[in-house]
Phi, psi and omega in degrees: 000120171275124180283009210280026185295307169330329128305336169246003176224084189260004165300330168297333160295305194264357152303309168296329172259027153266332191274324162312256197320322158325300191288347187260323186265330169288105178079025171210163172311146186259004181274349183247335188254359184277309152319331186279325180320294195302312210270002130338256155320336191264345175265319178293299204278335159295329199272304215279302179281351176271315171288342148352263194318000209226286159325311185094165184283333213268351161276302145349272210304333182302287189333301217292313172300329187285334237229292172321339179279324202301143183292333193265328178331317203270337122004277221270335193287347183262350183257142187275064150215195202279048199260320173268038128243022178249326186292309183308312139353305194247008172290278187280001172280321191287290184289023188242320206283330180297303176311338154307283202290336162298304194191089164307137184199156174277006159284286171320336180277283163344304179305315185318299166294354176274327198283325197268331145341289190317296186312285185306289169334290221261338178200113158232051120278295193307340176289296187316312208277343148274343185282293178327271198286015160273327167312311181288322191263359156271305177315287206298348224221334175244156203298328230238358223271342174321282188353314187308329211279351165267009162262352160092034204269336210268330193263311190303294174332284156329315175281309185298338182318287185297324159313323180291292191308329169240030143300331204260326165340326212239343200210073184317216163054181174147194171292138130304127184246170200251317207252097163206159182288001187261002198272154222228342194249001196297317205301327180280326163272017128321302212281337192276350189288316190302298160319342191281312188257041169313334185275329194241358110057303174300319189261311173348276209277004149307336198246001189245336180264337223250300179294326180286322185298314195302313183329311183319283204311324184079037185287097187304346157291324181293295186334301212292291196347298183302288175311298135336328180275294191315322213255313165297330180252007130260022160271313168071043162210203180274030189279354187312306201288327184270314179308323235269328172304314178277338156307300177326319198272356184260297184301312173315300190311323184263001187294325191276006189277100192302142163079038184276118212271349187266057179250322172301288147013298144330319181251338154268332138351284198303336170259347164295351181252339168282317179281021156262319165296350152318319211262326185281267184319327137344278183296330170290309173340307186272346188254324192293342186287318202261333175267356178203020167050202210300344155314295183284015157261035136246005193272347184282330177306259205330329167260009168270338198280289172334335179262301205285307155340267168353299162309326159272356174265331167327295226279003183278321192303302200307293212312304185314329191077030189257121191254006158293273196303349175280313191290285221306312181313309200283352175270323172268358185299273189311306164312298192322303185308317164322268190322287179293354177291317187286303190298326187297288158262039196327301204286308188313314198274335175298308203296347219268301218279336154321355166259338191303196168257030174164000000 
């Protein structure tokens, strides 16, 4: 069954990430959120054109929807600290090291190193500790991984490491980060990177069972996969949030695919996460009626629905096999519910995330 609708209709591509930038934007200073916006936009659009050749397009625009969905993105992009120019970093560091390990050339050897540079300036533990096992678990793992060994990362690395810290030791102050291990809240912003990608839940962990099987084979998207994954969640930041899109997106393309082996798995997660949000909202319901009556039961209808409709034409679409209305359902289910979570409760929702752990 061809999935290529995403490609001859790409108005639905550039929708969602217009309600993304809606959502990055809506209710907050804009002298702190409009740079995290850009530097946002500038990693989608570094992953789509560096990534291509390697990705593909049509896994690329599935990415680009997928990315545009996540609940937390438009969130951390509204706060004045560096966590999205530590993602963007380490972002264009993975895709100048993949174009290395593909067709060595001394531009790729640079980029790598200006991005991987960069990264270690603005947080280097967290840079190191993703770029080293991914880097490592590619050299060993992929037919082409010698290659790695010009780019010195296993030496270079470590000595900028150490250099920062012990510039930034001798020269205090700097960005904040929200997503680092030294953070006292980590165990819980791990589990919220997960949450973020609440609609696709289904394909996550399909695609996650799909890399680890595949390793026996040496199946090179498992390999590149296997690494990138390895490397974003001990790195503990948001590059977690980019690995976690192009797994989903390699599976939305394939689902609909004879002999596609996750599809119970899929489907069921998925409907098991529209009746528990169902089931959650029912009970928020009862609890916004008793704390602020009838305002708070309708602005709690209007964001359960916002989610949950999409959502449930997602999960009509996956049975039906119509694969235009399964991504758009379970993709716009997040846009949306955002956009109305702001536009509804704007004063409510400033109060909720200022209580939050980021």
């Amino acid at each position: 069954m061809s999935t290529d609708w995403i490609l001859k209709q790409p108005f639905w591509l550039a929708f969602a990430l217009v309600l993304l930038a809606c959502n990055s934007l809506l209710f907050s200073d804009l002298n702190a959120s409009v740079p995290g916006t850009l530097v946002l936009f500038a990693g989608l659009g570094a992953t789509y054109w560096l990534g291509k050749k390697f990705f593909g397009r049509e896994t690329l625009f599935y990415f680009l929807l997928v990315f545009s969905a996540s609940l937390l993105l438009p969130l951390v992009v509204q706060k004045p600290v560096g966590d999205p120019w530590v993602w963007l970093c380490l972002v264009l560091t993975v895709l100048a090291s993949l174009a290395w390990l593909k067709q060595p050339r001394w531009y790729w050897r640079l980029g790598a190193w200006a991005a991987f540079s960069a990264a270690l300036f603005l947080q280097p533990l967290e840079a190191l500790l993703t770029i080293m096992p991914l880097a490592l678990f590619w050299r060993f793992r992929h037919p082409n991984g010698r290659q790695l060994d010009g780019l010195y990362l296993w030496i270079a690395g470590p000595l900028i490491a150490a250099g920062v810290w012990w510039w930034q030791r001798e020269q205090p102050g700097g960005p904040d980060f929200l997503w680092s291990w030294s953070s006292p809240q980590w165990p819980s912003l791990f589990g919220i990177q997960w949450l973020a990608m609440l609609p696709w839940l289904g394909f996550l962990a399909a695609g996650l069972v799909e890399i680890i099987r595949n390793q026996s084979k040496g199946e090179e998207w498992s390999v590149l996969m296997g690494g990138i994954v390895l490397g974003a969640m001990s790195g503990n930041t948001l590059f977690l949030q980019w690995a976690f899109a192009l797994i989903i997106a390699k599976q939305l393309q394939r689902f609909f695919m004879p002999g596609y082996p996750y599809g119970n798995l899929v489907k069921t997660l998925t409907l098991l996460h529209l009746m528990a949000w169902l089931l959650l909202g029912i009970l928020g319901l009862i609890y916004s009626y008793s704390e602020w009556g009838a305002q708070g039961f309708r602005t709690g209808m209007i964001l359960i629905l916002a989610y949950w409709i999409p959502g449930f034409f997602g999960a009509i679409g996956m049975y039906g096999k119509d694969h235009r209305l399964m991504s758009l359902g379970l993709a716009f289910s997040a846009l949306l519910f955002s956009l109305a979570t702001r536009v509804r409760s704007g004063p409510w929702l400033e109060k909720v995330l200022n209580e939050l752990p980021f």
